[in-house]
N, C-alpha and C positions, 0 to 999 in steps of 0.2 A: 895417391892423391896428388904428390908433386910431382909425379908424373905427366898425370892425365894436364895438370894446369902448364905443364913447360909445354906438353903439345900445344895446348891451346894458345898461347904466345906466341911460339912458332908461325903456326898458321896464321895470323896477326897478323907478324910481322912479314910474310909472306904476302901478305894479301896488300900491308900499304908499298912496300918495295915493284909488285907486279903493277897497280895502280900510279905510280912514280917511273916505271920505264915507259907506259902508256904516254903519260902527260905532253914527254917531247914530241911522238908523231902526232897527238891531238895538237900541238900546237901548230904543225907544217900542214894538218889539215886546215887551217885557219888561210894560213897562210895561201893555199889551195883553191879555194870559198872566195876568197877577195881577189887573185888572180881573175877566176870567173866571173866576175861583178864587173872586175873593169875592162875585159874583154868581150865579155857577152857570150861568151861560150856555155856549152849546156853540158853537164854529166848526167847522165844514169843508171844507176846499180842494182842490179837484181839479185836478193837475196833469197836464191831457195835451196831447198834440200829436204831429207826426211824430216818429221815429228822430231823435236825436244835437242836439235844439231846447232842448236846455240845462234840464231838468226838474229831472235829479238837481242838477244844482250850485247851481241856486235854491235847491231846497228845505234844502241844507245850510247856505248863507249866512241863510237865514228862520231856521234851529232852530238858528244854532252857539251861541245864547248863551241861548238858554230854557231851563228848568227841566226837565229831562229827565219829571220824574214824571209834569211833567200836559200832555207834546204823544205822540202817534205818530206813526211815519211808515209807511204801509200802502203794500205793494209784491207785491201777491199774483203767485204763478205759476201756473203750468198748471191747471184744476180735476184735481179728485180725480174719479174715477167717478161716484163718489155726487155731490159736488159738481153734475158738468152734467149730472145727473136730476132738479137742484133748480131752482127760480125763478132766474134768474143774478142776482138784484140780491140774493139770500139773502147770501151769502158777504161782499158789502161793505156790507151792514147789520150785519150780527153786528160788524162793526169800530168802529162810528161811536160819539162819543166820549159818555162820560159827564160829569157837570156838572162844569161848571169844566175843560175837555178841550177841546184843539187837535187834529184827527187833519188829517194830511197825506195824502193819497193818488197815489202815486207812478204812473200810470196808474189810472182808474176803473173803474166801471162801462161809460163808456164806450170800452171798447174794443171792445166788441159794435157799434158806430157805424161804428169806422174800421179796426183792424186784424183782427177777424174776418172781415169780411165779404171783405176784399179776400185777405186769404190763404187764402180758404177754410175759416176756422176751424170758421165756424158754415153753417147752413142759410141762405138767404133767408126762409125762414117765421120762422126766430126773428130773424132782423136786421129784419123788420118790424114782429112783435111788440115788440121793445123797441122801435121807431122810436114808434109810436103809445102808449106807454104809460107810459115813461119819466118825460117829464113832471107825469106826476100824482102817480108816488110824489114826484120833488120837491116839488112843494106840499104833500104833507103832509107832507115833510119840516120844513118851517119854518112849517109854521101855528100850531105850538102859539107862535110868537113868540121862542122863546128860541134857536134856531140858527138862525146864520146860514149859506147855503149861498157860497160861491165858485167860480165852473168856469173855470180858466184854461186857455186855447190857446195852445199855445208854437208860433209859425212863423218857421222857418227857411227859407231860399231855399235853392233847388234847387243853387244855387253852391259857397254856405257847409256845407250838406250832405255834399256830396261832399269837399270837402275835412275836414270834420271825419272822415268814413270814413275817409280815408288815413292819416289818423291813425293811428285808432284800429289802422289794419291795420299800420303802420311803429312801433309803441312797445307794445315789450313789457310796461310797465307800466297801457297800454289795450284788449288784445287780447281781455280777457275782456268788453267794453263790444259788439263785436262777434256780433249774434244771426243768427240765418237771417230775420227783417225785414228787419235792415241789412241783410242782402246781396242782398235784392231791392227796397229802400225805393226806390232813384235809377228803376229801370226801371218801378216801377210808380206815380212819380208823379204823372199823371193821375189814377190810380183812387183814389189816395188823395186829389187833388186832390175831386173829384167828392163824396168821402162825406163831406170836410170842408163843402163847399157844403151836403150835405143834412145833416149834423147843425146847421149854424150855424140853415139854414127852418125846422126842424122842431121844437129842442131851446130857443131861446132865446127864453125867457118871464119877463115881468116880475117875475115870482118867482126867478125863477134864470137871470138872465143870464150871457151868456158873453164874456169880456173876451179878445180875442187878444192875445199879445205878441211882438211883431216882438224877435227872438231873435239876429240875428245878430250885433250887439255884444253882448256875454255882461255885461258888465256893467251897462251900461243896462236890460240885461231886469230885472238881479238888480234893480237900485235900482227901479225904475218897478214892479215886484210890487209891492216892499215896501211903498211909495206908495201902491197899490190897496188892499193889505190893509189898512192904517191909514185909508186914508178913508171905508173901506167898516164900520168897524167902530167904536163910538164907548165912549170908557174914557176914565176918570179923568187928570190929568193932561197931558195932548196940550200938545205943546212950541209955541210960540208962534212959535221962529223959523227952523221948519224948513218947507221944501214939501212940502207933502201932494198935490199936485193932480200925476198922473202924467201924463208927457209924451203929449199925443195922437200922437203920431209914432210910440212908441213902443210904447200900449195904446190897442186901439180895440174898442172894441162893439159884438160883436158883430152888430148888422143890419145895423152901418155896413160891416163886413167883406165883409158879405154880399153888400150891393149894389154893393160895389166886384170883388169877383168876379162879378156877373152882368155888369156892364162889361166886364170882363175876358174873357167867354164871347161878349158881342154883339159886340165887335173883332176875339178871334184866334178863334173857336170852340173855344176849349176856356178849361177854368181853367190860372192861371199859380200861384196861391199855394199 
């Protein structure tokens, strides 16, 4: 019994110490935010990745202490009718921020990359269309110079997954976190495997690279974002005696990911990540 309660202290104490090394970069994200405000400059960051890779809890730890007025956090559902009669990248343009504006995007554009295609969302004709085109609305995303683009990949292990699902499925308080993805995400990880390979060849351009984040300590991911976002983005202020340089263990780039999945495929014939 005094056991099980020193564990539980432990973990406590562990959890306000991990919440207390957050605080400092929540703060130089502030710092970040009002840079942007009085510049006019625009960010925005896209958060995707597999099912249960720790997207939402990031993006809450990034905005728990910003200025509500001038971040969003964009989390579209299903298209409307009209909606998938339109351009798909219509719907998450109409979001993107205005001057001195943080938008957050809680899944992208690209989910036409990696959960359409494998659930059957969409056509093949259109998952190729965006494959070959995507791109170049990026670039002009950020030619005019004033926005910056960010594409984060949250990866989680096939491990750490599954137990996050059990979770989710044993705590009532998580059960609404449970979609018909999750519930086929574990059986159809190859194929999801596969279109993360092909979104990493196809999508990641010196204009708008994509930075993966190995996810499965949750807090690591959180702090090593926040790391990416502040060194990727340059504002008044920047604290002297903090690390900015995000752990390569932790965030790696995209080509690097890439070619370490092709290793991956020339070993076991298939992808593992």
């Amino acid at each position: 019994m005094k056991q099980d309660k020193k564990t539980a202290d432990e973990l406590a104490l562990l959890k306000q110490q991990n919440k207390e090394e957050l605080k400092a970069y929540q703060a130089e994200l502030i710092k970040l935010q009002k840079h942007l405000e009085r510049t006019g400059r625009k960010l925005i960051i896209l958060f995707d990745g597999r099912d249960a890779s720790g997207k939402g809890g990031t993006i809450r730890r990034v905005t728990r202490y910003m200025n509500e007025k001038h971040y969003r956090v964009i989390a579209l559902g299903k298209p409307t009718w009209a909606q998938a009669t339109e351009l798909h990248m219509k719907r998450y343009i109409e979001q993107f921020p205005r001057a001195g504006e943080v938008v957050l995007f809680d899944r992208s554009w690209y989910n036409r990359a990696m959960v359409e295609p494998v659930m059957g969302f969409c056509m093949s004709q259109q998952y190729n269309r965006f494959m070959n085109e995507v791109t170049g609305y990026e670039k002009s995303f950020v030619s005019d110079g004033n926005t910056t683009l960010l594409k984060l990949y949250f990866s989680v292990s096939k491990e750490e997954q599954a137990r996050r699902f059990d979770r989710r499925r044993h705590d009532p308080l998580r059960q609404w976190k449970l979609s018909e993805v999750d519930l086929q995400a574990q059986d159809l990880w190859e194929e999801f495997s596969e279109k993360k390979y092909r979104l990493l060849l196809k999508t990641h351009i010196p204009q708008a690279k994509w930075y993966v984040i190995r996810s499965d300590d949750k807090h690591l991911a959180r702090l090593n974002t926040m790391r990416l976002i502040l060194s990727k983005c340059r504002y008044v202020g920047r604290s002297r005696s903090l690390i900015f340089r995000p752990d390569p263990r932790i965030i790696i780039q995209g080509d690097k990911e890439m070619h370490q999945m092709r290793r991956q495929y020339r070993r076991y014939g298939k992808f593992l990540s």
